[in-house]
C-alpha positions as CSV (number, residue, x, y, z in Angstrom):
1,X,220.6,86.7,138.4
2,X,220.1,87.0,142.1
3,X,221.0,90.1,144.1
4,X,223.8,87.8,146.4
5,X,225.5,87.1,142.9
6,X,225.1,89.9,141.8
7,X,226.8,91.8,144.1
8,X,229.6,89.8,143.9
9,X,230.4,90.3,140.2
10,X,229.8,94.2,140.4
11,X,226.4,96.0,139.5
12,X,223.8,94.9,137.7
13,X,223.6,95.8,134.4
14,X,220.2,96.9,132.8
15,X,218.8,99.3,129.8
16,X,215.6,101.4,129.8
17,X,214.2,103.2,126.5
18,X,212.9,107.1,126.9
19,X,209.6,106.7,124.5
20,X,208.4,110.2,123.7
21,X,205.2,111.2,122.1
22,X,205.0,114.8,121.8
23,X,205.6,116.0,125.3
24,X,204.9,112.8,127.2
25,X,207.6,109.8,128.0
26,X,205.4,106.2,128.3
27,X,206.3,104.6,131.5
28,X,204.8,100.7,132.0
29,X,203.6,98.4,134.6
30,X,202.9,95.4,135.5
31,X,198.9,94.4,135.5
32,X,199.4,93.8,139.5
33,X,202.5,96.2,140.3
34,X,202.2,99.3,142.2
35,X,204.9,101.4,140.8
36,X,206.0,102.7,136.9
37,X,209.3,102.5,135.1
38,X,210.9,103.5,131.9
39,X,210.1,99.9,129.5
40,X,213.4,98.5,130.0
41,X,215.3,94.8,131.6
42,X,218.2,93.8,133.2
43,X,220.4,92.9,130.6
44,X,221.0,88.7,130.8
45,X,224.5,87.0,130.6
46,X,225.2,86.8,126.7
47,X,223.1,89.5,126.2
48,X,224.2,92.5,124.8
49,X,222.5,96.1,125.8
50,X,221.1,96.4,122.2
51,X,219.4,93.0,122.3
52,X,218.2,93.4,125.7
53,X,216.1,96.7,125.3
54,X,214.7,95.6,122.0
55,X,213.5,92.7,123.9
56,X,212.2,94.9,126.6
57,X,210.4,97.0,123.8
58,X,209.1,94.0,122.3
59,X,207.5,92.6,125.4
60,X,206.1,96.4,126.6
61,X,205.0,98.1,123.7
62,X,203.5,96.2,120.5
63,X,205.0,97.9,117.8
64,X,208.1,98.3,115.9
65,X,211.4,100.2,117.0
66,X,213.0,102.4,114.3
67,X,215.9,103.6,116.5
68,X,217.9,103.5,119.6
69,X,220.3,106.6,120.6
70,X,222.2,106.6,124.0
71,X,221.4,109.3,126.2
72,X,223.2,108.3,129.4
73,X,224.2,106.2,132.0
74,X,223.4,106.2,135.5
75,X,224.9,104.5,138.4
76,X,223.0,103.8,141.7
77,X,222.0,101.9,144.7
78,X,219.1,98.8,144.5
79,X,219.7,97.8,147.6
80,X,221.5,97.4,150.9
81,X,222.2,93.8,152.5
82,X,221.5,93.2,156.2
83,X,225.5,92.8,156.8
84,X,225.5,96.9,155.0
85,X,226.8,95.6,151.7
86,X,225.3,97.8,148.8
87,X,223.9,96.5,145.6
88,X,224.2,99.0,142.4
89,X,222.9,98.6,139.0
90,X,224.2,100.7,136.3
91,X,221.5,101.6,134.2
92,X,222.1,102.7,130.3
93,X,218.9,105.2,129.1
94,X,218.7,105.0,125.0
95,X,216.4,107.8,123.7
96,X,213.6,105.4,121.7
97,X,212.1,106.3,118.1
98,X,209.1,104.0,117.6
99,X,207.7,103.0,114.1
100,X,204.3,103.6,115.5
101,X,204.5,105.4,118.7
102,X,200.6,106.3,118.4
103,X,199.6,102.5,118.2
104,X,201.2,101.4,120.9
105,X,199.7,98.7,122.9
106,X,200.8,95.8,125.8
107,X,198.2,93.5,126.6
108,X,200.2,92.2,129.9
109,X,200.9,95.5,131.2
110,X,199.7,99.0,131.5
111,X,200.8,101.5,129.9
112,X,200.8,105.3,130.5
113,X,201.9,108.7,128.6
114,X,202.8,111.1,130.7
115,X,203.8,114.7,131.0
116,X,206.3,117.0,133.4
117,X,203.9,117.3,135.6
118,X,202.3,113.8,136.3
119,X,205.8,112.7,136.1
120,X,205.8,115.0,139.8
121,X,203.4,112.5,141.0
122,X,203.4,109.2,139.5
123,X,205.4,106.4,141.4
124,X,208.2,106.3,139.1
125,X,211.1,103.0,139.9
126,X,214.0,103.2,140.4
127,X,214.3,106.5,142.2
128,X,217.2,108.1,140.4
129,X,215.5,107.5,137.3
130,X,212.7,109.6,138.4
131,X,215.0,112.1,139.9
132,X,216.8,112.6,136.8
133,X,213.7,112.7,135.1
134,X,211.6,114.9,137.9
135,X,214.7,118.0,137.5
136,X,215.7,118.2,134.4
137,X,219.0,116.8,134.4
138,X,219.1,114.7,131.5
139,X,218.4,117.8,129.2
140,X,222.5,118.6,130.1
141,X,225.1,117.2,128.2
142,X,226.6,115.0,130.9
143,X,226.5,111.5,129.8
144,X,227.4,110.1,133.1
145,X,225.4,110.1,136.3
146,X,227.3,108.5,139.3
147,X,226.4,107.2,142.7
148,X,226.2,110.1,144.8
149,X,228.7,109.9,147.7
């Protein structure tokens, strides 16, 4: 779904899995990409949330998923039009359980484990996700994380 169309409907909706292993999260990439995220997709028309990470999960990380537990949702800005429209994607975060989280393997992408303190340095997409993640914030209680005005 384009960004025009988007826009029109309301934000994009998409889902992104918090894989843990110990004290690192895995954040992917694509072979050619210059930035990380959380495995995760935009969630397609049909699509529900539950379907669309396990697809994610199955096209990042080669191995099975045992659970999925929502941890919170956060609202922000993708983009901003040339005419100053804004684009916004609400993205759900589900904390992951893996069958297998030590085999995990994706031969089109690369994959990396990370701690607090690469996460301070690594080029982490979107941005709110990695401020979330960079402070803290998700260790609260609150469940919803708005646009800030």
């Amino acid at each position: 779904m384009n960004h025009d169309v988007a826009s029109a409907l309301g934000p994009l909706l998409t889902a992104y899995g918090l894989v843990g292993r110990g004290d690192h999260i895995l954040l992917v990439r694509d072979r050619h990409g210059s930035s990380y995220q959380l495995p995760g997709t935009v969630v397609r028309p049909g699509e529900t949330v539950d379907d669309a990470l396990r697809r994610a999960l199955g096209e990042h990380v080669d191995t099975g998923i045992d659970r999925l537990d929502f941890c919170a949702a956060v609202e922000h800005r993708v983009q901003t039009h040339p005419d100053g429209q804004s684009v916004y994607e609400v993205t759900l975060l589900f904390d992951v359980t893996l069958a297998e989280p030590a085999s995990v393997t994706a031969p089109e992408r690369e994959l990396r484990w990370v701690d607090d303190a690469d996460l301070g340095i690594v080029d982490l997409r979107p941005a709110a996700i990695a401020n979330l993640l960079r402070t803290g914030a998700f260790a609260e209680s609150n469940a919803w994380w708005p646009t800030p005005a």
